[in-house]
mmCIF file of the N, C-alpha and C atoms, coordinates in Angstrom:
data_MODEL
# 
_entry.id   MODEL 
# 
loop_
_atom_site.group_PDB 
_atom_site.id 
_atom_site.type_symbol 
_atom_site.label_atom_id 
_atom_site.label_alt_id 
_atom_site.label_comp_id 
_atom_site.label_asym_id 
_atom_site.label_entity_id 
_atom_site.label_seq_id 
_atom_site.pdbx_PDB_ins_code 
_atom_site.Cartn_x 
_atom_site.Cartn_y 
_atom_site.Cartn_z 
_atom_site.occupancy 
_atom_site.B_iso_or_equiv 
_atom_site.pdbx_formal_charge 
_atom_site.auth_seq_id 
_atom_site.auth_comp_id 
_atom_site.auth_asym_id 
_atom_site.auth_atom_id 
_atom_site.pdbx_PDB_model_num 
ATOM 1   N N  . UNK A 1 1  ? 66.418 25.163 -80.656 1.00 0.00 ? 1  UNK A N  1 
ATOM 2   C CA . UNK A 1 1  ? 67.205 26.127 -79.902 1.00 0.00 ? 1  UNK A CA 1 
ATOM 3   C C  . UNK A 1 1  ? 68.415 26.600 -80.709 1.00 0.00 ? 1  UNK A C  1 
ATOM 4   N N  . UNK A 1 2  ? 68.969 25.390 -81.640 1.00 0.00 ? 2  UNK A N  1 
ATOM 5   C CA . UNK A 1 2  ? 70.233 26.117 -82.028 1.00 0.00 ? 2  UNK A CA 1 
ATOM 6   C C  . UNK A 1 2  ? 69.847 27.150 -83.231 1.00 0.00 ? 2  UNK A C  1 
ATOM 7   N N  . UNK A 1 3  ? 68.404 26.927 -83.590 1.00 0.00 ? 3  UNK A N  1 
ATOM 8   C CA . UNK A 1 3  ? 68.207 27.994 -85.213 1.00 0.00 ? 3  UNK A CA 1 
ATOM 9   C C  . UNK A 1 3  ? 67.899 29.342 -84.113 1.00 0.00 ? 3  UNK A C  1 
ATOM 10  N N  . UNK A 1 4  ? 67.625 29.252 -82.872 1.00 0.00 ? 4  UNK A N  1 
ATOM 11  C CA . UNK A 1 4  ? 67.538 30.943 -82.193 1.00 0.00 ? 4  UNK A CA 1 
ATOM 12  C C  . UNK A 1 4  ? 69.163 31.567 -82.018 1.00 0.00 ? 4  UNK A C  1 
ATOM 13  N N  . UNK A 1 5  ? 69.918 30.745 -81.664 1.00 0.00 ? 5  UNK A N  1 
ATOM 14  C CA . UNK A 1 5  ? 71.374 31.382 -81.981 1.00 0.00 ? 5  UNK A CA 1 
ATOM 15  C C  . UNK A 1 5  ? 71.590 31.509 -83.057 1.00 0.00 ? 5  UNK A C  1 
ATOM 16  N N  . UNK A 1 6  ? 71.794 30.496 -83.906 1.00 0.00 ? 6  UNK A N  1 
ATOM 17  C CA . UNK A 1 6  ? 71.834 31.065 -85.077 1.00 0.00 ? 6  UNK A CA 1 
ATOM 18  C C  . UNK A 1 6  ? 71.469 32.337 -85.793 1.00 0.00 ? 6  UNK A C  1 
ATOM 19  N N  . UNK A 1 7  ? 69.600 32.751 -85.536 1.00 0.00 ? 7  UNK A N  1 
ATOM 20  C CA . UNK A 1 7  ? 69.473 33.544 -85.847 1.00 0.00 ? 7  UNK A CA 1 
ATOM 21  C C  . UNK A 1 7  ? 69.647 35.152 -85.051 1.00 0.00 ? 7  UNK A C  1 
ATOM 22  N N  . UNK A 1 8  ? 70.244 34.900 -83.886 1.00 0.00 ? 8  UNK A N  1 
ATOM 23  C CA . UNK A 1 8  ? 70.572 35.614 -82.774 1.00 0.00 ? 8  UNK A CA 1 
ATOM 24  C C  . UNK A 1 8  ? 71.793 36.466 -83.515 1.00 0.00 ? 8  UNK A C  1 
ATOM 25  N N  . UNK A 1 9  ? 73.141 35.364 -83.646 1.00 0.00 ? 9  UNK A N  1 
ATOM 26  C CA . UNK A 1 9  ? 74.303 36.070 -84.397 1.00 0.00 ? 9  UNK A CA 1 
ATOM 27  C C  . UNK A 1 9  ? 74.287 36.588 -85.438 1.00 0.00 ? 9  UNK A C  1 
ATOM 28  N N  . UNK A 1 10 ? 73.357 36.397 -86.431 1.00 0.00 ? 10 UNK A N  1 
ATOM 29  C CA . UNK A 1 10 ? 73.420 36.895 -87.888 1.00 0.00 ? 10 UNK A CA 1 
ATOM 30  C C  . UNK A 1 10 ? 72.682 37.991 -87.591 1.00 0.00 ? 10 UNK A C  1 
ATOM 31  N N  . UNK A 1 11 ? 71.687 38.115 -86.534 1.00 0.00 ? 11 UNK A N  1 
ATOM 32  C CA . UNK A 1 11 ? 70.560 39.456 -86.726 1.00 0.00 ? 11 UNK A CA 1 
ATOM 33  C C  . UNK A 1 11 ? 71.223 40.906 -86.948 1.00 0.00 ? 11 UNK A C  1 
ATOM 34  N N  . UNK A 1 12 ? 71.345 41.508 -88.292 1.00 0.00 ? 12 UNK A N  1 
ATOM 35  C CA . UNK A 1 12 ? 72.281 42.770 -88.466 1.00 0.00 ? 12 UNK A CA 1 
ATOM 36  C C  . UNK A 1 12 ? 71.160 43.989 -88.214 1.00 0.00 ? 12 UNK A C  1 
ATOM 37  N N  . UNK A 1 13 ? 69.525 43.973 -87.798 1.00 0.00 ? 13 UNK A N  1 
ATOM 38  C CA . UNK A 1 13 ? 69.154 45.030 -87.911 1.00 0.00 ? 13 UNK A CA 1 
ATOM 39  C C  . UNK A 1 13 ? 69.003 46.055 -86.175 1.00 0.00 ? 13 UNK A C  1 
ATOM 40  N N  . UNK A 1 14 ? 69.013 46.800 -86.932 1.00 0.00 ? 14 UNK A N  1 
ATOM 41  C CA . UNK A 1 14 ? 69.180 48.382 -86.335 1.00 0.00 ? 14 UNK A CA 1 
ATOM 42  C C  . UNK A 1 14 ? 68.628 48.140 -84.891 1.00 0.00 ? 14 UNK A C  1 
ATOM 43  N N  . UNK A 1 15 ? 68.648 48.093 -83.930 1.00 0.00 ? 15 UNK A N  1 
ATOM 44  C CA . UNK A 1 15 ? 68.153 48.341 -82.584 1.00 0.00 ? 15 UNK A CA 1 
ATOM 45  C C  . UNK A 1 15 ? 68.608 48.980 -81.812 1.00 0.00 ? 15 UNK A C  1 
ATOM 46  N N  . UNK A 1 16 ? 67.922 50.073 -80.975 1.00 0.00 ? 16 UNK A N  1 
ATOM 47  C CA . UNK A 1 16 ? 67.952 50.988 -79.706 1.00 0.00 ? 16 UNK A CA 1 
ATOM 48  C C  . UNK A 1 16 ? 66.836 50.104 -78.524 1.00 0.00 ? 16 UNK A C  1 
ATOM 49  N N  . UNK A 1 17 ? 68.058 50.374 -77.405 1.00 0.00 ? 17 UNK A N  1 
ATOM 50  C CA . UNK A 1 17 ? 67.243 50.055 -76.338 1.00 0.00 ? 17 UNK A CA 1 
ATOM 51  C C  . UNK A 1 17 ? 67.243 51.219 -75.195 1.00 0.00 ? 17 UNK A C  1 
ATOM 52  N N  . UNK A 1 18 ? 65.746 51.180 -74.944 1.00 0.00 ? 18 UNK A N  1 
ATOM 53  C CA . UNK A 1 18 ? 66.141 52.526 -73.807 1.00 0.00 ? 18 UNK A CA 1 
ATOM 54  C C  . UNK A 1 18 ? 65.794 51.861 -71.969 1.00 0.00 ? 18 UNK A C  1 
ATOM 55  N N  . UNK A 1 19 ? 66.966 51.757 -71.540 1.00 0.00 ? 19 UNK A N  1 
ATOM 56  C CA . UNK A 1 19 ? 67.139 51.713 -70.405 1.00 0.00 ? 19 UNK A CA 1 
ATOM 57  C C  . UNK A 1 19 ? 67.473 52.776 -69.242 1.00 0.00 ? 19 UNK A C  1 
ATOM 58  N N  . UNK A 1 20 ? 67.048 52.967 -67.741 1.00 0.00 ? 20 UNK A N  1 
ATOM 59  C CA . UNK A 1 20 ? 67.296 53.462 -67.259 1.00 0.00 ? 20 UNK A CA 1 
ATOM 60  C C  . UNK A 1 20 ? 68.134 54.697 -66.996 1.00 0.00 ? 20 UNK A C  1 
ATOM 61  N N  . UNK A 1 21 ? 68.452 55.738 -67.493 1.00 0.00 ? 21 UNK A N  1 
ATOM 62  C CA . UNK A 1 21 ? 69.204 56.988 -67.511 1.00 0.00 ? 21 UNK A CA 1 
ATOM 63  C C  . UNK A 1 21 ? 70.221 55.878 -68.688 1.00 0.00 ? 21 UNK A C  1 
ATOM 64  N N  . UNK A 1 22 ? 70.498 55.518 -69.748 1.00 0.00 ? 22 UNK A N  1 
ATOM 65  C CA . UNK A 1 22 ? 71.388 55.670 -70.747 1.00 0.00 ? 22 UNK A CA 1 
ATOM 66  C C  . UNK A 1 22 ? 70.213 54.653 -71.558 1.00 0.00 ? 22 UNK A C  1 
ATOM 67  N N  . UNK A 1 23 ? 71.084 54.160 -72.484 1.00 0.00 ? 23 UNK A N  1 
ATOM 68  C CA . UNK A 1 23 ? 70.457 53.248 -74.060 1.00 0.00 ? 23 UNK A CA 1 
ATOM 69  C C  . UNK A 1 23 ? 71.535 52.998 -74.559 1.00 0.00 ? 23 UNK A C  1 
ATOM 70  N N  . UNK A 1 24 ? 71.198 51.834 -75.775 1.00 0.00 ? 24 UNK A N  1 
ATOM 71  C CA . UNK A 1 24 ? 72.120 51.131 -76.164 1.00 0.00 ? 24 UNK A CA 1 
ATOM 72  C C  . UNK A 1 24 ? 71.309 50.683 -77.384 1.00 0.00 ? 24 UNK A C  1 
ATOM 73  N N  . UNK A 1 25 ? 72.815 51.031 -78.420 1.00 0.00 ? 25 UNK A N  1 
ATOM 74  C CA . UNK A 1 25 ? 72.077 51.076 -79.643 1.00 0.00 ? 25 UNK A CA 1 
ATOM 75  C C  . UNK A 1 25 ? 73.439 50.151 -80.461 1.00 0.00 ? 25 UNK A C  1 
ATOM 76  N N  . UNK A 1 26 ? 72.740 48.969 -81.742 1.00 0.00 ? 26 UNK A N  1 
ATOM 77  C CA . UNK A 1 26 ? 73.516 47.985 -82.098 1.00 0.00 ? 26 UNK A CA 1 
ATOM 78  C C  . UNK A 1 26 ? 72.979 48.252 -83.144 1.00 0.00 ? 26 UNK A C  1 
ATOM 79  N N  . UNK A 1 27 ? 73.704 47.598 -84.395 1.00 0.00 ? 27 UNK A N  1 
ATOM 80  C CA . UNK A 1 27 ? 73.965 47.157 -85.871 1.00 0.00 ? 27 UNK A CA 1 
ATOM 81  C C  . UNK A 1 27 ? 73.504 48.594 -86.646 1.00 0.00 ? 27 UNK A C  1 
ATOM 82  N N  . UNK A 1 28 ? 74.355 49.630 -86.470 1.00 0.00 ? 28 UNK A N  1 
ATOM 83  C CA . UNK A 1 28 ? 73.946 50.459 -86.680 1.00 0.00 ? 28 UNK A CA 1 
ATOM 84  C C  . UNK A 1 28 ? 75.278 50.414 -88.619 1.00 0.00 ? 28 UNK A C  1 
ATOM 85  N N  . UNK A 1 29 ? 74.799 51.493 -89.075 1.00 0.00 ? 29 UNK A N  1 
ATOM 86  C CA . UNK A 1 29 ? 75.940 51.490 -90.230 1.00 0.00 ? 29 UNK A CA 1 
ATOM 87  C C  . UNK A 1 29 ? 77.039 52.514 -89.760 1.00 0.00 ? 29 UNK A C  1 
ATOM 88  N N  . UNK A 1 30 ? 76.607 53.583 -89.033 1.00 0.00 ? 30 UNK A N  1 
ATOM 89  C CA . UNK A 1 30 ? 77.703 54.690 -88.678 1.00 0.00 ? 30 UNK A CA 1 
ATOM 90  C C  . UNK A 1 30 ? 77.123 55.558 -87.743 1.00 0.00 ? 30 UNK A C  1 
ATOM 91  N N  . UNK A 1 31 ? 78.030 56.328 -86.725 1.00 0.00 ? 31 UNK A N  1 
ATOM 92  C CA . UNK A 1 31 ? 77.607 57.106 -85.816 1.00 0.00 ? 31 UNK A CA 1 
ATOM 93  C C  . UNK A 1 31 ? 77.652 58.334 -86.705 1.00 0.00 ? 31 UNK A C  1 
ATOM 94  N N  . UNK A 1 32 ? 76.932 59.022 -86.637 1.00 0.00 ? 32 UNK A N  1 
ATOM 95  C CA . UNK A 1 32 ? 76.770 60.423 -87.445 1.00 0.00 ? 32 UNK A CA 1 
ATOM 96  C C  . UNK A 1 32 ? 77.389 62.093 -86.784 1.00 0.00 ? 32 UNK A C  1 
ATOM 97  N N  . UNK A 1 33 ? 76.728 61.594 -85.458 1.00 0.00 ? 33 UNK A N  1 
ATOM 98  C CA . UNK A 1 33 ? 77.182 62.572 -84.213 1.00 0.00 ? 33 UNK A CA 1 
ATOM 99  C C  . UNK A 1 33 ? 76.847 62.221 -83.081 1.00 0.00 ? 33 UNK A C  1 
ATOM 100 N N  . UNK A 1 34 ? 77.662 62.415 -82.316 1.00 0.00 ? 34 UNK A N  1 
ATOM 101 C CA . UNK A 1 34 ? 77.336 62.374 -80.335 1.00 0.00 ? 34 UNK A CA 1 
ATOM 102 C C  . UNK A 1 34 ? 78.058 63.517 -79.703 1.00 0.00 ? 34 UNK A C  1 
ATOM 103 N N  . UNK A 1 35 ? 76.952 64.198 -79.805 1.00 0.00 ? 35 UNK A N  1 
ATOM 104 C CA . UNK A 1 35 ? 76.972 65.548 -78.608 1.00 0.00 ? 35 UNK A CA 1 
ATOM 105 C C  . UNK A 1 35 ? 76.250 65.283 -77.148 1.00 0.00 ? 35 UNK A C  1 
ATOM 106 N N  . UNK A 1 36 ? 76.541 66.555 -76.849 1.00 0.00 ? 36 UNK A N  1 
ATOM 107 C CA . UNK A 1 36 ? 76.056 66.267 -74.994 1.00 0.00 ? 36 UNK A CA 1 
ATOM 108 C C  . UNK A 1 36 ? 74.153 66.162 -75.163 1.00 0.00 ? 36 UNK A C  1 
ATOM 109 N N  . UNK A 1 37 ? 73.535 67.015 -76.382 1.00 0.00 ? 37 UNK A N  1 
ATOM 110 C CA . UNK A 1 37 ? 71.992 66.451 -75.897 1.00 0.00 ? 37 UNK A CA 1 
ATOM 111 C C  . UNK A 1 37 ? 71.340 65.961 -76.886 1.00 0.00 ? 37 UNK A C  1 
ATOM 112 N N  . UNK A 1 38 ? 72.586 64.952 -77.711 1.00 0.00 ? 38 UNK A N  1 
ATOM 113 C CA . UNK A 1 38 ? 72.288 64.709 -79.167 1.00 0.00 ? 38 UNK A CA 1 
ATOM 114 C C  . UNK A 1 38 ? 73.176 63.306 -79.860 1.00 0.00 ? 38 UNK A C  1 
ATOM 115 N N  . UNK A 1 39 ? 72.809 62.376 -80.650 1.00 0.00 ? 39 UNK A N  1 
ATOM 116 C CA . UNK A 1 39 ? 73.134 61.583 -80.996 1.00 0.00 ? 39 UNK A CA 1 
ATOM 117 C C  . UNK A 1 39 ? 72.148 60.841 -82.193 1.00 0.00 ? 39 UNK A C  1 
ATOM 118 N N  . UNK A 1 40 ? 72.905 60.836 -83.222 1.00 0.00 ? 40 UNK A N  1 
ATOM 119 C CA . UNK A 1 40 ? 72.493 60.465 -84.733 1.00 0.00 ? 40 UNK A CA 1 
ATOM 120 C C  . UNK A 1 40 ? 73.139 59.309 -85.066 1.00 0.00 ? 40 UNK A C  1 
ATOM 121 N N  . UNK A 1 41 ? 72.446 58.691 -85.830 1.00 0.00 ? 41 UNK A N  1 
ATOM 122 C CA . UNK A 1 41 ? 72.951 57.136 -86.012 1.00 0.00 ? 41 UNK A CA 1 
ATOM 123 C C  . UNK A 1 41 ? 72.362 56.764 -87.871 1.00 0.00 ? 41 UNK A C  1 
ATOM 124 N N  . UNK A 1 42 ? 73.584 56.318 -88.527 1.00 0.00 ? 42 UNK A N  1 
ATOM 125 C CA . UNK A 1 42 ? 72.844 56.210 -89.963 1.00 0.00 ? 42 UNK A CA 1 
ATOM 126 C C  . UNK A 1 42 ? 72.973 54.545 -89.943 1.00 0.00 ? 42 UNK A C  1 
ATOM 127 N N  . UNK A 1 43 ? 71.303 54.315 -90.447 1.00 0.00 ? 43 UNK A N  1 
ATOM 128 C CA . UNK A 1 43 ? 71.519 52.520 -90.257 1.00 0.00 ? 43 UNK A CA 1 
ATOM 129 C C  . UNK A 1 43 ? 71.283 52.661 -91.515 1.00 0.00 ? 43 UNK A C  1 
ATOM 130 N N  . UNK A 1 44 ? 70.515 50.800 -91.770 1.00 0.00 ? 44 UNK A N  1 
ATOM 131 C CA . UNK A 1 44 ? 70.103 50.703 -93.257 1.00 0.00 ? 44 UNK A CA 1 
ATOM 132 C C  . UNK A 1 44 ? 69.100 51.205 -93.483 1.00 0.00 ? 44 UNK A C  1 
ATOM 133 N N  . UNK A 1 45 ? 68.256 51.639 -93.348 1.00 0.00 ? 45 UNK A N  1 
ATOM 134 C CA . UNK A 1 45 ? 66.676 52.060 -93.718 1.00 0.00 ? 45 UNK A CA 1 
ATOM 135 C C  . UNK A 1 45 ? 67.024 53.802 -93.463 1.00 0.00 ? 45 UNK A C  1 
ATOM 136 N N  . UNK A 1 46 ? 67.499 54.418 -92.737 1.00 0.00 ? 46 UNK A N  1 
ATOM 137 C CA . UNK A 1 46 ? 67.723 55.843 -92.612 1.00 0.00 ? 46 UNK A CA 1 
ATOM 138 C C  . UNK A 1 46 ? 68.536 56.492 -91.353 1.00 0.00 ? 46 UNK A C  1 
ATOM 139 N N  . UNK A 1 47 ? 67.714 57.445 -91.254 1.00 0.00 ? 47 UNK A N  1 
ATOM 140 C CA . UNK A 1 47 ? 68.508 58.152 -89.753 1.00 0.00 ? 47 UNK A CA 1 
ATOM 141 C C  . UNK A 1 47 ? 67.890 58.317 -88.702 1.00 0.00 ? 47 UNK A C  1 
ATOM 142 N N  . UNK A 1 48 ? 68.646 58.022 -87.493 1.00 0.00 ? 48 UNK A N  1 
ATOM 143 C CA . UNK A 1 48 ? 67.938 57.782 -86.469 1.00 0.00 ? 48 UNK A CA 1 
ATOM 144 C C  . UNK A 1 48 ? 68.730 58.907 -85.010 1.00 0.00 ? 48 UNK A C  1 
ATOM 145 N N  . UNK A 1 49 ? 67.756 59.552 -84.768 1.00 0.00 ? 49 UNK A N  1 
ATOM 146 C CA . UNK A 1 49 ? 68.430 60.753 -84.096 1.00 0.00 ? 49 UNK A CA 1 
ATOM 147 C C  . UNK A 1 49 ? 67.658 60.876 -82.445 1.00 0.00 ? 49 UNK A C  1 
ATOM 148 N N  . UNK A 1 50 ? 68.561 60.325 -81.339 1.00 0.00 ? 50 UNK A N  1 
ATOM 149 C CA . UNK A 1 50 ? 68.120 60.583 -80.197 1.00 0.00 ? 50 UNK A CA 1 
ATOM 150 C C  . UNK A 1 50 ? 68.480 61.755 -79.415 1.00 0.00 ? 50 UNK A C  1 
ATOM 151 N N  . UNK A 1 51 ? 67.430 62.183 -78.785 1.00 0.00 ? 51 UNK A N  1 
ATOM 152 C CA . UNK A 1 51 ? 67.834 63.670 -78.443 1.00 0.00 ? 51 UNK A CA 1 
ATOM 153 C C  . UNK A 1 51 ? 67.586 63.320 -76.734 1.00 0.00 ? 51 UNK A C  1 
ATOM 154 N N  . UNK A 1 52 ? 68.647 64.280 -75.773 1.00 0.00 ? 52 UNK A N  1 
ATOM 155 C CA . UNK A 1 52 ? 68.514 63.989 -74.629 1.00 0.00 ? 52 UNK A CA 1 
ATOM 156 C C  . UNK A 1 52 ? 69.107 65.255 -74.067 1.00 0.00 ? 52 UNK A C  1 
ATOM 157 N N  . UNK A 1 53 ? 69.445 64.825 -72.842 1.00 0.00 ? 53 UNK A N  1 
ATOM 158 C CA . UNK A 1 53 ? 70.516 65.818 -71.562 1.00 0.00 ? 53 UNK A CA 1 
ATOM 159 C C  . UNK A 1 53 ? 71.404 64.894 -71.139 1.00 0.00 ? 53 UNK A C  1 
ATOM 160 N N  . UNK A 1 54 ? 72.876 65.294 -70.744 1.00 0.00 ? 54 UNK A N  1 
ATOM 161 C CA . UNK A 1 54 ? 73.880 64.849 -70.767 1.00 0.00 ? 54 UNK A CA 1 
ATOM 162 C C  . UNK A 1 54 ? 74.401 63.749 -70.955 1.00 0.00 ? 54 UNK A C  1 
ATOM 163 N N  . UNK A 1 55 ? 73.937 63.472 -72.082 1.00 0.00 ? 55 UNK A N  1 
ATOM 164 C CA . UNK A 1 55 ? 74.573 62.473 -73.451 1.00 0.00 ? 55 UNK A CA 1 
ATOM 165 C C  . UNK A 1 55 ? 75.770 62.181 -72.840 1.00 0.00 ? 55 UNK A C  1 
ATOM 166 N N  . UNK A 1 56 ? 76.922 60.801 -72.504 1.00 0.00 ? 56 UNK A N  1 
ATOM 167 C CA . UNK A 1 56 ? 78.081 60.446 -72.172 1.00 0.00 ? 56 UNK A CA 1 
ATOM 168 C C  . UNK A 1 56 ? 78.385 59.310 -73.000 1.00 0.00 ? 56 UNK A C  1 
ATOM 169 N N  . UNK A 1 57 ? 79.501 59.551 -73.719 1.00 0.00 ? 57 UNK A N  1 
ATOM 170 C CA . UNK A 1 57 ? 79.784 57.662 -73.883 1.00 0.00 ? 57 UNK A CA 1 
ATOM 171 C C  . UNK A 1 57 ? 80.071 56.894 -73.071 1.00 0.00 ? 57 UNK A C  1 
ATOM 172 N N  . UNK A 1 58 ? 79.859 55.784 -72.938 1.00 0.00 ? 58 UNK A N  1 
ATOM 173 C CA . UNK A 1 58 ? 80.369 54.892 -71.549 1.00 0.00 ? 58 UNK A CA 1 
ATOM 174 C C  . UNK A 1 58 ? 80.766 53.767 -72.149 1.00 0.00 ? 58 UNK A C  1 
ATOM 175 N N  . UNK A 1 59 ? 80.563 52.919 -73.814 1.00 0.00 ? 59 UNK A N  1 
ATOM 176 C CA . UNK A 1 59 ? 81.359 51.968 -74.271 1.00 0.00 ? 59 UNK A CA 1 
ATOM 177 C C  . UNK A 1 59 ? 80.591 51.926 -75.702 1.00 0.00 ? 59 UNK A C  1 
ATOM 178 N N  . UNK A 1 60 ? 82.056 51.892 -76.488 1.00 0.00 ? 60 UNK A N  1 
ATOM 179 C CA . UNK A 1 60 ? 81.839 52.215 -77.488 1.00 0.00 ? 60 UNK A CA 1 
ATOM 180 C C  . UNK A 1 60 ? 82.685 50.717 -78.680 1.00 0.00 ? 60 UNK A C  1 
ATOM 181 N N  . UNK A 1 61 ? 81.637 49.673 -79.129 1.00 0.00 ? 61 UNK A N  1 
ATOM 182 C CA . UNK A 1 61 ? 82.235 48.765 -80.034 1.00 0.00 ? 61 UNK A CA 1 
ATOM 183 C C  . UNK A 1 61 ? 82.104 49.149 -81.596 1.00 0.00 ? 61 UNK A C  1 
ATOM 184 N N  . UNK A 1 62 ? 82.917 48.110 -81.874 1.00 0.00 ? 62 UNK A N  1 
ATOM 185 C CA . UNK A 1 62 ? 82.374 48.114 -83.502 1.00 0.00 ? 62 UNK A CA 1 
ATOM 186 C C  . UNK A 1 62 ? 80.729 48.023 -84.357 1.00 0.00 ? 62 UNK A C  1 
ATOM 187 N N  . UNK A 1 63 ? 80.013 48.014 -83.293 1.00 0.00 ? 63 UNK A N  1 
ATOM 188 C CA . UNK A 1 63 ? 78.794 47.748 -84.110 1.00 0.00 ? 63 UNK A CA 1 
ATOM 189 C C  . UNK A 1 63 ? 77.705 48.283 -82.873 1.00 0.00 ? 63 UNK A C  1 
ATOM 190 N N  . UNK A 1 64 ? 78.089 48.994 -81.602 1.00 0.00 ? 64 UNK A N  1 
ATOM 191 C CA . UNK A 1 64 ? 77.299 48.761 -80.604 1.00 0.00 ? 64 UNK A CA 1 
ATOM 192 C C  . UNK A 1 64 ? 78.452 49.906 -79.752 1.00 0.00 ? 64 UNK A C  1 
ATOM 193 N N  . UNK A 1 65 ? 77.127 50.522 -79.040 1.00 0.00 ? 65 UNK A N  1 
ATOM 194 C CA . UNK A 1 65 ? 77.448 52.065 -78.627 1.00 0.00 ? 65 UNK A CA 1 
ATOM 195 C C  . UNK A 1 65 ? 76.578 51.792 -77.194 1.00 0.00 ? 65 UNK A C  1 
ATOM 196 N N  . UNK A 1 66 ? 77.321 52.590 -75.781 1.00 0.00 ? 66 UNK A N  1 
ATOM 197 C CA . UNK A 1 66 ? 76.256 52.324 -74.937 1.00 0.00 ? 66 UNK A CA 1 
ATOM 198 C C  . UNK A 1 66 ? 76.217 54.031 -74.411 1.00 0.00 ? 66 UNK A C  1 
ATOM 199 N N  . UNK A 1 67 ? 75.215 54.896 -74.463 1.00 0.00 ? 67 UNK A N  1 
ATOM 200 C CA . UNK A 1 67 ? 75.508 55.997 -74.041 1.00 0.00 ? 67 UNK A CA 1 
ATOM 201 C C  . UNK A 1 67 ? 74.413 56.302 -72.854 1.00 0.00 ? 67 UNK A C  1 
ATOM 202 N N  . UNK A 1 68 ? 75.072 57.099 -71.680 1.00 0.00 ? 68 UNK A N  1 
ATOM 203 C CA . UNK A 1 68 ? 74.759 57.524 -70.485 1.00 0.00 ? 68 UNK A CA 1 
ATOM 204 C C  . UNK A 1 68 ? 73.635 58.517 -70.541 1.00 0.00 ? 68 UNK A C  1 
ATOM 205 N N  . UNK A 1 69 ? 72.689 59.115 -70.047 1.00 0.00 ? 69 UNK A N  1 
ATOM 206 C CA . UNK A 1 69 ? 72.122 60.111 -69.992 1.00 0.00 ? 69 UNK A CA 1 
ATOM 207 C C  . UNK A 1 69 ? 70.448 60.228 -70.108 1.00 0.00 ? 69 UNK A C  1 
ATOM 208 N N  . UNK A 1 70 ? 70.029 61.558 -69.769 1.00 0.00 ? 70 UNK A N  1 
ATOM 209 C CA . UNK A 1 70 ? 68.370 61.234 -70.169 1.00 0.00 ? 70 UNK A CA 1 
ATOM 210 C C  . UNK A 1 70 ? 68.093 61.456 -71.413 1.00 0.00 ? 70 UNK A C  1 
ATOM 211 N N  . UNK A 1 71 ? 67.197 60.136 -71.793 1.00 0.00 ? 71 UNK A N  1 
ATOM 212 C CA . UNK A 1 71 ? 66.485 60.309 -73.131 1.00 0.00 ? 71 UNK A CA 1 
ATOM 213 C C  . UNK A 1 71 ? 64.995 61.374 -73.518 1.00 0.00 ? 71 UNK A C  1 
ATOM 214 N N  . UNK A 1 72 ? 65.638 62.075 -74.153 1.00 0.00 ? 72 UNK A N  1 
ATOM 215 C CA . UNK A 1 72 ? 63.881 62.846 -73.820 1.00 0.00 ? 72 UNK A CA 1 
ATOM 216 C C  . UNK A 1 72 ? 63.043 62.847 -75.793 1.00 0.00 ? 72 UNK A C  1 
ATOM 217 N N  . UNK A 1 73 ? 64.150 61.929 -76.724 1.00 0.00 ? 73 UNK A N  1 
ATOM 218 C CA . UNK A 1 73 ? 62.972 61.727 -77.278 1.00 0.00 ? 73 UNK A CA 1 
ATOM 219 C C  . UNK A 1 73 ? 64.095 61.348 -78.459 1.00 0.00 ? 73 UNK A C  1 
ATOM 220 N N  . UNK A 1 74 ? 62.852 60.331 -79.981 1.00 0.00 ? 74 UNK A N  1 
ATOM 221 C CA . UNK A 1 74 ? 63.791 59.745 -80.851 1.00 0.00 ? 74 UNK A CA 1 
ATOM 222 C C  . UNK A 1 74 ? 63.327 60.310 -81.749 1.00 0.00 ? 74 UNK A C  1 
ATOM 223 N N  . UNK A 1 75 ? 63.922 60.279 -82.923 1.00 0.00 ? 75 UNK A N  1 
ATOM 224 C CA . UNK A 1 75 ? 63.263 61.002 -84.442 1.00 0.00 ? 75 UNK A CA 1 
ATOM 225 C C  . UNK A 1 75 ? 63.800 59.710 -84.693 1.00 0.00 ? 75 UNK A C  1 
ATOM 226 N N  . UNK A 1 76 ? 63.229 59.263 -86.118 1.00 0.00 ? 76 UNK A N  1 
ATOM 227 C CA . UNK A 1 76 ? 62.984 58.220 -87.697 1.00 0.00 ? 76 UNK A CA 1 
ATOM 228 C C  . UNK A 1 76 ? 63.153 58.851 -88.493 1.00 0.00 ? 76 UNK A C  1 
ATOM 229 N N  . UNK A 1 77 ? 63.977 59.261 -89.580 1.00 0.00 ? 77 UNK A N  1 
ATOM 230 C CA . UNK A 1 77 ? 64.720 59.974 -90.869 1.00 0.00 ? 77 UNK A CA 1 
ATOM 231 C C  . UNK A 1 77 ? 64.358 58.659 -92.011 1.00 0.00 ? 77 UNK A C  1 
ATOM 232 N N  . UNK A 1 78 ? 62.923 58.022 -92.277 1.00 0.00 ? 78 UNK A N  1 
ATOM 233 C CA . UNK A 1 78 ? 63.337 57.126 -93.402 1.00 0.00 ? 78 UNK A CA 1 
ATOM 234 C C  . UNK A 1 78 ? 64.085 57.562 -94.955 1.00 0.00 ? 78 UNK A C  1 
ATOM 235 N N  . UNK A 1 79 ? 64.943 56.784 -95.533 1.00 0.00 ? 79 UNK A N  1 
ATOM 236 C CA . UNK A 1 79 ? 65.538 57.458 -96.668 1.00 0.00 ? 79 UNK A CA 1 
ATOM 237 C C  . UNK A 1 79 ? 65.670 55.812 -97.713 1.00 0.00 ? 79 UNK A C  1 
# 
């Protein structure tokens, strides 16, 4: 159990989760843009661009973004 925390806290890669009218996206390298039907994210492997309708921030950390709104679809930019 303790090597799943372990590997819980160190895990730095890229994840989006899509939940109910918003998503939540962690270990990203930089927010690129967040507009009202638009949001770009540069991780390690490339760019990652979710496109929606009324895009909101609702909490915004150092490594982890939670934004409001409908998702209506993701692009993959590998680079």
């Amino acid at each position: 159990m303790l090597s799943r925390v372990k590997d819980y806290i160190l895990d730095d890669e890229f994840r989006l989760t899509l939940l109910e009218h918003r998503f939540v996206a962690v270990n990203f390298t930089k927010i690129l843009s967040l507009e009202e039907s638009r949001v770009s994210f540069l991780t390690s492997y490339g760019r990652v661009v979710v496109k929606g309708e009324n895009f909101v921030l609702q909490r915004l950390l150092e490594d982890e973004v939670l934004v409001g709104g409908c998702v209506e679809g993701i692009e993959v930019f590998y680079e």
